[in-house]
PATI-203292 format. One line per 2 residues: their letters; for each residue x, y, z of N, C-alpha, C, O. Coordinates in pm, whole numbers, plus 50000, padded with zeros to 5 digits. Example, Ala and Ser with C-alpha at 12.3 -4.5 7.8 and 13.67 -1.06 7.14 Angstrom:
REM residues 2
AS> 51319 49431 50780 51230 49550 50780 51320 49670 50780 51424 49668 50846; 51285 49775 50708 51367 49894 50714 51290 50003 50787 51341 50114 50804
***
This chain:
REM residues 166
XX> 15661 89348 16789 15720 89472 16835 15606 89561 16885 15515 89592 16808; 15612 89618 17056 15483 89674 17059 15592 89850 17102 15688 89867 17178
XX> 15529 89929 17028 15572 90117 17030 15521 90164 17105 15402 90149 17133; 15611 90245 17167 15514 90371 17232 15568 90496 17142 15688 90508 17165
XX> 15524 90591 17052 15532 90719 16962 15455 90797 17042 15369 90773 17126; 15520 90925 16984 15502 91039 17033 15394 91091 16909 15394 91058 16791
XX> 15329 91155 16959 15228 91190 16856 15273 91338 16808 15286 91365 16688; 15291 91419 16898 15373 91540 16848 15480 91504 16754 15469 91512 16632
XX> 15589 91463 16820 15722 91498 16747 15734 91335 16622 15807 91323 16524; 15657 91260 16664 15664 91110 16591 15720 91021 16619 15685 90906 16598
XX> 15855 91068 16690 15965 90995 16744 15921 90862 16885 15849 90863 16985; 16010 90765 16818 15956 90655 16884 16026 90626 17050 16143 90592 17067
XX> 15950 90643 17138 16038 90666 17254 15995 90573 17384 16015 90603 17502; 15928 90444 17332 15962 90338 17421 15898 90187 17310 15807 90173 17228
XX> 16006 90099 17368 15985 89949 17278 16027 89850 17355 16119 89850 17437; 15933 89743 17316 15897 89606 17394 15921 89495 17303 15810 89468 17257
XX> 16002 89422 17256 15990 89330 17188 15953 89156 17253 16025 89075 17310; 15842 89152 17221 15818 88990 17224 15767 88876 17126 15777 88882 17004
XX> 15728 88804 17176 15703 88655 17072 15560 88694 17042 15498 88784 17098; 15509 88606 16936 15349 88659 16904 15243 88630 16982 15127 88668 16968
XX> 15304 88541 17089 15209 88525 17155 15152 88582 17237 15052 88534 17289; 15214 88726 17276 15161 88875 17360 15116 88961 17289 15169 89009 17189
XX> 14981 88995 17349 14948 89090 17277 14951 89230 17311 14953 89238 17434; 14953 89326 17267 14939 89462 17246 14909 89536 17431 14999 89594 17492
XX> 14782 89517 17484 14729 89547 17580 14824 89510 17676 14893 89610 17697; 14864 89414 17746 14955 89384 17825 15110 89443 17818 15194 89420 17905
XX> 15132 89514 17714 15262 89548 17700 15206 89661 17742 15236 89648 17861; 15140 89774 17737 15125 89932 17755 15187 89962 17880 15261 90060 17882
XX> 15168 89887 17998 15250 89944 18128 15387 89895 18111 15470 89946 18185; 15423 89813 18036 15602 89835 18072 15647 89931 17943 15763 89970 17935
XX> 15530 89973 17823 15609 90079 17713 15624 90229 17844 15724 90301 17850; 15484 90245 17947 15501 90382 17948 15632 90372 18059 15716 90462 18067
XX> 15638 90235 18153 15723 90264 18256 15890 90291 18160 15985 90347 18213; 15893 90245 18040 16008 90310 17979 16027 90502 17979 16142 90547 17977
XX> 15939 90573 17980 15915 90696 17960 15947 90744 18122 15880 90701 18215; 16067 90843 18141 16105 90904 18240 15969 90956 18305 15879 91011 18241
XX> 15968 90924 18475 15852 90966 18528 15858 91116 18537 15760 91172 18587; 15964 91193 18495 15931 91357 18502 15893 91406 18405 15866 91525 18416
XX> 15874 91342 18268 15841 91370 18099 15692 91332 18178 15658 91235 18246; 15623 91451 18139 15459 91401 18110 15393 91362 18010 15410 91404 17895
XX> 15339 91307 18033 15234 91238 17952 15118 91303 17926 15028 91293 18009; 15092 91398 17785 14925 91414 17835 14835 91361 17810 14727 91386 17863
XX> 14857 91236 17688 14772 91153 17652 14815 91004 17607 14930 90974 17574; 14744 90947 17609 14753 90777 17557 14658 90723 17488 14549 90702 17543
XX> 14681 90687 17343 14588 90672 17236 14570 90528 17223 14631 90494 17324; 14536 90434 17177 14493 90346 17127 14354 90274 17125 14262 90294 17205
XX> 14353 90184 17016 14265 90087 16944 14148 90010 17066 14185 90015 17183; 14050 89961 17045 13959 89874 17152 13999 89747 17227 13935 89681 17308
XX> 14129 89730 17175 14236 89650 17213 14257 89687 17353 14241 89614 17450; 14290 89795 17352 14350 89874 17479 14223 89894 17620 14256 89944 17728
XX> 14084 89847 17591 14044 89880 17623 14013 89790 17765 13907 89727 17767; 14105 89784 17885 14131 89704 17968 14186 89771 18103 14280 89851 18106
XX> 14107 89723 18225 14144 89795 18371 14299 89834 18332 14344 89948 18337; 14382 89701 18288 14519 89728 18362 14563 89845 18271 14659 89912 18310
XX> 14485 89886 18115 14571 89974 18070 14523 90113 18127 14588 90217 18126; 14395 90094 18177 14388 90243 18221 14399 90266 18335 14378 90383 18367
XX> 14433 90175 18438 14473 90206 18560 14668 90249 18530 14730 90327 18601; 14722 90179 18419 14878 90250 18410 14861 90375 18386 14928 90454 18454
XX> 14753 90438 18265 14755 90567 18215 14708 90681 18330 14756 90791 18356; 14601 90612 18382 14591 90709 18513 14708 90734 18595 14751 90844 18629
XX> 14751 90630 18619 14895 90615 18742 14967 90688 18708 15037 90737 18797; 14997 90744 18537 15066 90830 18458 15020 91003 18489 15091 91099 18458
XX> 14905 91009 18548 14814 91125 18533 14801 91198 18358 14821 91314 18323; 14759 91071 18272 14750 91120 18152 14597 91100 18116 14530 91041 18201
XX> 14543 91138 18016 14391 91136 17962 14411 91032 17864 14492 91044 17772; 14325 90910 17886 14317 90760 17794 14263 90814 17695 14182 90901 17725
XX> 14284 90785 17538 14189 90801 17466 14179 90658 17362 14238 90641 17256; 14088 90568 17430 14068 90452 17427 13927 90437 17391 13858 90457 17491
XX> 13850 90407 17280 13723 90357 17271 13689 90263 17321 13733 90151 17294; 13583 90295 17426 13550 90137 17505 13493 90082 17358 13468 90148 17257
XX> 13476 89851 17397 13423 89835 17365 13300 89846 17283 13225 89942 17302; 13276 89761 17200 13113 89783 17174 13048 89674 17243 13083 89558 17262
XX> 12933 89747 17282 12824 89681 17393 12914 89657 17533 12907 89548 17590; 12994 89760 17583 13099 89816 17683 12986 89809 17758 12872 89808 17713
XX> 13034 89801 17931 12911 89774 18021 13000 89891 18100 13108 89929 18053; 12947 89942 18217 13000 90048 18290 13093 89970 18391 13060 89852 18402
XX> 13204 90007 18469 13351 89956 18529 13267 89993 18656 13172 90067 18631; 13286 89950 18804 13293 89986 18938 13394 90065 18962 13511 90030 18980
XX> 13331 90228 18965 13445 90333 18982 13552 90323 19102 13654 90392 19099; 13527 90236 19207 13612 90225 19288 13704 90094 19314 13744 90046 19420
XX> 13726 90047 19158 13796 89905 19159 13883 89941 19049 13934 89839 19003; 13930 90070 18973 14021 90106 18917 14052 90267 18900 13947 90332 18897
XX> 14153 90333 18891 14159 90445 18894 14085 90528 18757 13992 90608 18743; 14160 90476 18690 14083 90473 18541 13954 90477 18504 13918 90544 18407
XX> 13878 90411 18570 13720 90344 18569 13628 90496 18527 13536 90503 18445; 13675 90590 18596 13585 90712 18600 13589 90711 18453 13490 90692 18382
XX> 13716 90734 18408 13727 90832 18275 13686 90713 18161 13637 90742 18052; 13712 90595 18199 13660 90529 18065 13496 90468 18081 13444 90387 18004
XX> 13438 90525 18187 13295 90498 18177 13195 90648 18175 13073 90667 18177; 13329 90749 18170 13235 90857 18056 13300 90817 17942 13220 90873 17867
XX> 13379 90766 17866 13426 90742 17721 13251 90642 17670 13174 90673 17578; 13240 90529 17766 13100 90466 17762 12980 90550 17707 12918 90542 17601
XX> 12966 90641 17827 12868 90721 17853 12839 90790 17729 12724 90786 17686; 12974 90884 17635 12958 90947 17609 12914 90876 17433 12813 90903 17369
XX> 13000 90803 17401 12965 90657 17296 12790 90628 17280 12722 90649 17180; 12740 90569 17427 12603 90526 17376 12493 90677 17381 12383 90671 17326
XX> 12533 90791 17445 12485 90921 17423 12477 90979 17228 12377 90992 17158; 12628 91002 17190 12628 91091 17097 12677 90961 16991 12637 91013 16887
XX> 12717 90874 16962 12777 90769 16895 12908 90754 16948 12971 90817 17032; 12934 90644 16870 13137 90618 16879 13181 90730 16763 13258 90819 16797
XX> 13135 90725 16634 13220 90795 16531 13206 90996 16619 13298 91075 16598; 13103 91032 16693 13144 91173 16789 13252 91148 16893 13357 91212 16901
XX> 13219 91057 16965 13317 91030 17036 13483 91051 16971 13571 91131 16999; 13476 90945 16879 13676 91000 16792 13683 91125 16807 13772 91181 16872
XX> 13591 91182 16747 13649 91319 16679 13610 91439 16775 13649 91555 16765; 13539 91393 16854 13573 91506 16979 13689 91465 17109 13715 91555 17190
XX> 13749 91346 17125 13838 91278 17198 13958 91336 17118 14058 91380 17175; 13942 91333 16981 14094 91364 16925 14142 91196 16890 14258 91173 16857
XX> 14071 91120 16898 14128 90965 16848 14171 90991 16732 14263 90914 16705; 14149 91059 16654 14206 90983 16483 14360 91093 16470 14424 91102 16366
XX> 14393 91165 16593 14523 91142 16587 14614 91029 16589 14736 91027 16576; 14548 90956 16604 14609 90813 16599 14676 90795 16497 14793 90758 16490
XX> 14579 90828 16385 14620 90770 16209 14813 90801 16222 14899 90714 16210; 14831 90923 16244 15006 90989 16283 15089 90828 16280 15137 90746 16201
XX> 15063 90854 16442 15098 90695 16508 15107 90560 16416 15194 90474 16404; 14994 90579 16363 14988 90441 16280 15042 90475 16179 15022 90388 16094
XX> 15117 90579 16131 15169 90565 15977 15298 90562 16032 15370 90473 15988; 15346 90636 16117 15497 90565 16192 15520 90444 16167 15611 90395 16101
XX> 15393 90371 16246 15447 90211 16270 15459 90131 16106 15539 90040 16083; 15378 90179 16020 15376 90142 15894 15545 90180 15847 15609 90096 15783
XX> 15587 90273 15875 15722 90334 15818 15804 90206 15878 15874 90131 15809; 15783 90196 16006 15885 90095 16108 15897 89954 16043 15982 89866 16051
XX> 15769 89968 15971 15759 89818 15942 15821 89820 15829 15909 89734 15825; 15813 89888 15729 15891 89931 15571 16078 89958 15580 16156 89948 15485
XX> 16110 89991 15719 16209 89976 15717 16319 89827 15679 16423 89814 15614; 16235 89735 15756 16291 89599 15695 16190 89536 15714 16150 89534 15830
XX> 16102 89456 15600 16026 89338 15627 16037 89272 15694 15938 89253 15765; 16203 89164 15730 16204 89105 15772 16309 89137 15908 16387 89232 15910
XX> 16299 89064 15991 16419 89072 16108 16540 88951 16061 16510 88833 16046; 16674 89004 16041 16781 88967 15974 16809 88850 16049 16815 88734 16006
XX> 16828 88901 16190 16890 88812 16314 16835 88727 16338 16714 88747 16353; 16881 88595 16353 16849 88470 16401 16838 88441 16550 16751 88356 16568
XX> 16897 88484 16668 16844 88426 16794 16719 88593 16829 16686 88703 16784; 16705 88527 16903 16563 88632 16963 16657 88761 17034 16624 88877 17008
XX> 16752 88739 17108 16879 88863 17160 16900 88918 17052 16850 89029 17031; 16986 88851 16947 17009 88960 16837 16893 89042 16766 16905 89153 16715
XX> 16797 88977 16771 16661 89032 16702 16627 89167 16821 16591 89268 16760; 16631 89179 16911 16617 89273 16972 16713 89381 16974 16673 89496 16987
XX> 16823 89358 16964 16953 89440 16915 16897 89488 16778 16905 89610 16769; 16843 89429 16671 16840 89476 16560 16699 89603 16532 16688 89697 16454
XX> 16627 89557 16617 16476 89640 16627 16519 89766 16697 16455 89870 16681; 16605 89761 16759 16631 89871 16876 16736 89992 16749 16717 90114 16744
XX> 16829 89923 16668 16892 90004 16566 16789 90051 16495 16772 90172 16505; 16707 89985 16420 16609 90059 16358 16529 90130 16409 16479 90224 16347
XX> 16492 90094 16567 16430 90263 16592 16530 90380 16596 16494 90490 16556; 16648 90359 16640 16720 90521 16697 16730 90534 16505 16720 90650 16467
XX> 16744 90447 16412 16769 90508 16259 16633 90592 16211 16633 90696 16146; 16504 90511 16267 16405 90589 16227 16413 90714 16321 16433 90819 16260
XX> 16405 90721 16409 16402 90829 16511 16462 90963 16428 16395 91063 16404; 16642 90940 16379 16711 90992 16324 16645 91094 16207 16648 91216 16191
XX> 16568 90953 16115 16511 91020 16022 16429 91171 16063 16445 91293 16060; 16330 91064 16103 16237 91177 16195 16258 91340 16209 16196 91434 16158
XX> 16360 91336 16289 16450 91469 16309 16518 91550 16244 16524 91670 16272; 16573 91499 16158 16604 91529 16066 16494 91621 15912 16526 91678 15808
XX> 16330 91578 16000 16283 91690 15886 16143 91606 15891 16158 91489 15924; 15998 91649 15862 15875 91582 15826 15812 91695 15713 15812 91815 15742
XX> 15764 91653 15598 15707 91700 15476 15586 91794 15618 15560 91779 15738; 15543 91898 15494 15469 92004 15538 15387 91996 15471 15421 92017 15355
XX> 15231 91962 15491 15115 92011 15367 15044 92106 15383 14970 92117 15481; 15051 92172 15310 14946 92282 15311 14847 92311 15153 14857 92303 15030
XX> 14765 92344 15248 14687 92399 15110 14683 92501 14996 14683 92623 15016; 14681 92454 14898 14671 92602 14791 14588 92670 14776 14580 92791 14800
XX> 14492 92576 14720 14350 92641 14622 14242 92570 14633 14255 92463 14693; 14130 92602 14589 14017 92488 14645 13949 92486 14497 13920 92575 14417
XX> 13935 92323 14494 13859 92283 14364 13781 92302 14289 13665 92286 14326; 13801 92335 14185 13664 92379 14108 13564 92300 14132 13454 92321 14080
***
């Protein structure tokens, strides 16, 4: 099951289901082409996975900001052989300059963690997939998102702070 979540609201608002033999990166342009082209996009998060022309030439095509850690030992892209190329060879730039762990946390990457506790929820919803042909299994993934979605909306815990530790 590959997600596209909203990092604001949490809500899960595009899904791809395939066999294990696809991975992650190759699905990102048909999660965002699920997302109405008049809803903007202002950003697109993921893992070093993601870190591939075709996903950042979709996110550009999106006019959104990648926030994708290149590689390690990432080499610089030919800015004029992807649209993308600019912005993920200052993500490079800026990596072998100040580190990767500055890079997260001035990119805003470990908003991610959000994202990833969604998908953890998605997954807690049912271990297993009930349905036996691969159609019904997609019928069944698709109920459990609009149920999680539901949840979602229905309310997210608030933390705040009290007091600070002795």
């Amino acid at each position: 099951v590959h997600l596209g979540i909203d990092a604001q609201t949490l809500e899960i608002c595009a899904i791809e289901v395939t066999d294990n033999s696809v991975g992650d990166a190759p699905m990102l342009p048909h999660l965002l082409e699920q997302i109405p082209p008049e809803q903007d996009i202002i950003s697109v998060s993921g893992d070093g996975a993601y870190d591939t022309k075709a996903c950042h030439e979709a996110i550009a095509q999106r006019a959104a900001q990648a926030i994708i850690p290149p590689r390690k030992n990432a080499q610089f892209w030919k800015e004029g052989c992807s649209v993308g190329a600019k912005v993920r060879n200052e993500a490079v730039k800026a990596c072998q300059r100040f580190g990767r762990g500055l890079w997260k946390k001035w990119s805003g990457y470990h908003r991610r963690s959000l994202v990833e506790t969604k998908m953890h929820c998605f997954k807690r919803l049912g271990e297993r997939v009930m349905a036996r042909t691969f159609e019904r299994q997609v019928v069944e993934l698709h109920v459990r998102v609009a149920l999680l979605n539901r949840f979602t909306q229905l309310g997210r815990p608030s933390t705040v702070p009290v007091g600070a530790m002795a």
